[in-house]
C-alpha positions as CSV (number, residue, x, y, z in Angstrom):
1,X,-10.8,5.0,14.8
2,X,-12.3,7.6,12.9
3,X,-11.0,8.5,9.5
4,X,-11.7,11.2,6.7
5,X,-12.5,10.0,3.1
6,X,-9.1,11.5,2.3
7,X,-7.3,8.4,4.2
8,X,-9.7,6.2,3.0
9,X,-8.6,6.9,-0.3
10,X,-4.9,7.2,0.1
11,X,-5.1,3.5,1.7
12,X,-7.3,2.1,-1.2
13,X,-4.9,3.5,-3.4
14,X,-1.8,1.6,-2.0
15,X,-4.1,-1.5,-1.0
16,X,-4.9,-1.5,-5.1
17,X,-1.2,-1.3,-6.2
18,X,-0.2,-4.0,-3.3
19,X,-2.7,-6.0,-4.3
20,X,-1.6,-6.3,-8.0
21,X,2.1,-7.0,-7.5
22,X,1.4,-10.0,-5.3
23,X,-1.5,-11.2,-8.1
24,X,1.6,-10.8,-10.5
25,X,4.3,-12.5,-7.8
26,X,1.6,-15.3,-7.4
27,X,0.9,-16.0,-11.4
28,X,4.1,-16.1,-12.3
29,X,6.7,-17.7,-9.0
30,X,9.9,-18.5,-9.0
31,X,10.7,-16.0,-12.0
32,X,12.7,-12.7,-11.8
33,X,9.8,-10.7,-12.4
34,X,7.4,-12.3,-9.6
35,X,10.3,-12.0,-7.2
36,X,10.9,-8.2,-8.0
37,X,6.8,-7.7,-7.6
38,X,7.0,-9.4,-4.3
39,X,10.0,-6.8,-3.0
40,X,8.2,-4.2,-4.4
41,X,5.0,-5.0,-3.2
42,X,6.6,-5.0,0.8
43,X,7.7,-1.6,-0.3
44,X,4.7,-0.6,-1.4
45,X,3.5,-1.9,2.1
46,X,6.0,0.2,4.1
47,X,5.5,3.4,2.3
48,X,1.6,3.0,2.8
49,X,2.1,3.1,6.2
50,X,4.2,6.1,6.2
51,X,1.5,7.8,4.1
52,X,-0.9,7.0,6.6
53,X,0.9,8.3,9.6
54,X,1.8,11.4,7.7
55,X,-1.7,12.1,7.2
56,X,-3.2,11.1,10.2
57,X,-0.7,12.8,12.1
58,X,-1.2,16.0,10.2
59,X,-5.2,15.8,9.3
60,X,-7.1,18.0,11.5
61,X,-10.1,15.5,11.1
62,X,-8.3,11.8,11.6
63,X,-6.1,13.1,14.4
């Protein structure tokens, strides 16, 4: 699949912030905090993919 350096960067972006909470979730389980970074980080998950979709579907390049 071909893919402009627009998408790219929109799925580094989220990849990044995923990528952090779970780091924070893993340092610090079974707190409060780790467990909230874990939810979040699914979230984070679920509204990168609705970026990408958005984008792909409505890039003239990706799609």
């Amino acid at each position: 699949m071909k893919t402009c350096h627009r998408f790219t960067r929109i799925r580094a972006d989220f990849e990044r912030d995923i990528h952090y909470l779970r780091n924070h979730a893993d340092r610090h389980q079974g707190t409060a905090p780790a467990k909230t970074s874990a939810r979040n980080a699914l979230g984070t998950k679920q509204r990168m993919a609705e970026a990408l979709t958005r984008h792909y579907s409505h890039c003239p390049e990706c799609g």
